[in-house]
C-alpha distance (Angstrom), angle and dihedral (degrees) to the residues before:
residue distance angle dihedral
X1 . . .
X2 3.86 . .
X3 2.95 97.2 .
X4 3.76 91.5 74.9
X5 3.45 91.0 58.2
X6 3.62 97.5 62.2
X7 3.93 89.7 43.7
X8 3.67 92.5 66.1
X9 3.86 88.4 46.1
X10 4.09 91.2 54.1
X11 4.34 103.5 125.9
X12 4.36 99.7 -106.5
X13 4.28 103.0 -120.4
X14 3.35 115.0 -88.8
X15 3.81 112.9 -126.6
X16 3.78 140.0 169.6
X17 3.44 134.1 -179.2
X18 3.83 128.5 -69.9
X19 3.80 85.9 -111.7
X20 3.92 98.3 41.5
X21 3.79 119.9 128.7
X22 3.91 120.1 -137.5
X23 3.74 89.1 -95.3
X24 3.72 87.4 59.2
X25 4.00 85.3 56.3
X26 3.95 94.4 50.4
X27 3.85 89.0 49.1
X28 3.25 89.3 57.5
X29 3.90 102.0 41.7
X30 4.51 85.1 52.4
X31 3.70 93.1 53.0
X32 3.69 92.7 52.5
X33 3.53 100.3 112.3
X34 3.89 92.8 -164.5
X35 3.73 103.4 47.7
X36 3.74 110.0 97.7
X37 4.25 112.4 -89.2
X38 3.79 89.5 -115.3
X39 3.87 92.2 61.4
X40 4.07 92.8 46.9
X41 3.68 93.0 44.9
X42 3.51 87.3 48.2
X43 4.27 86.1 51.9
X44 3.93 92.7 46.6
X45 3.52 99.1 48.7
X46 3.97 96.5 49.0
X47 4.15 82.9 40.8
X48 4.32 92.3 50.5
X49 3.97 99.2 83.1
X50 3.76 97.1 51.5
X51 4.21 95.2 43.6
X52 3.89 94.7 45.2
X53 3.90 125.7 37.1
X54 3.44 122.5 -131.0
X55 3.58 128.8 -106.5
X56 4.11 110.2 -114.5
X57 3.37 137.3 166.0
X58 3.58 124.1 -112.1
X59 3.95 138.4 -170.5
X60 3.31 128.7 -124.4
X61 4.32 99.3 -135.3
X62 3.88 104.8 -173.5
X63 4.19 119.3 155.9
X64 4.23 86.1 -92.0
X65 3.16 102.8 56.9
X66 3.47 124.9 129.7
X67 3.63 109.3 -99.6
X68 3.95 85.4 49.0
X69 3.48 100.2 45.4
X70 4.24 88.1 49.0
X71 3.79 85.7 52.1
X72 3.23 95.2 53.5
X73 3.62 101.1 47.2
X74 3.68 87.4 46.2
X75 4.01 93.7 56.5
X76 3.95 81.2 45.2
X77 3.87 93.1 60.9
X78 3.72 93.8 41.0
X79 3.88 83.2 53.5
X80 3.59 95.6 55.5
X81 3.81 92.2 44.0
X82 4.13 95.7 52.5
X83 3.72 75.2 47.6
X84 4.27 105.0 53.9
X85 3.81 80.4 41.8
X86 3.92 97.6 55.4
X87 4.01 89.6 44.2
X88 4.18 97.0 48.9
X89 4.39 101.2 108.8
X90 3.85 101.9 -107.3
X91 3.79 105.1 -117.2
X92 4.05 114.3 -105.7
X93 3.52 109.8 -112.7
X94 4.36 108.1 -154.7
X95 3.24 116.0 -139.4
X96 3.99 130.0 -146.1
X97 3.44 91.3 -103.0
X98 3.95 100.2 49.6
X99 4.06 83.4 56.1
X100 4.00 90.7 48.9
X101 3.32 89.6 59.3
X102 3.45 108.9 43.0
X103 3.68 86.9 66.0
């Protein structure tokens, strides 16, 4: 007599196909209505990351951006400092014999 009642109640097999992938499994196990909550939860959580993406940032890396544009101003500076060095007048350096002479 009862023990009808639990037949009916008996969890159905859960299968997937030769081919199926573990997240094919845990779909399976979280649309089982009659395993206990705990055990689909359990299923949907570990299935979550690979059914919806996750947000992320991402940057935008064009030929002005920042870290370019700060290079090149920097090898710009640089340039014009190589440059104000090449263009100061080299001091004269008199020699011995200059000195002789002017005397």
């Amino acid at each position: 007599m009862f023990s009808d009642l639990f037949e009916d109640q008996k969890p159905q097999e859960i299968e997937i196909p030769t081919d199926g992938i573990s997240l094919d499994l845990l779909k399976a196990v979280y649309r089982n209505n009659q395993l206990p909550l705990t055990t689909r939860m359990r299923a949907a959580i570990a299935a979550l990351p690979f059914e919806s993406p996750k947000l992320a940032v991402t940057a935008m890396v064009s030929e002005q951006d920042f870290a370019t544009l700060l290079d090149q101003r920097l090898k710009r500076m640089e340039a014009m400092k190589a440059d104000a060095i090449e263009a100061r007048p080299q001091p004269q350096v008199e020699s011995e014999a200059s000195n002789v002479k002017n005397c």
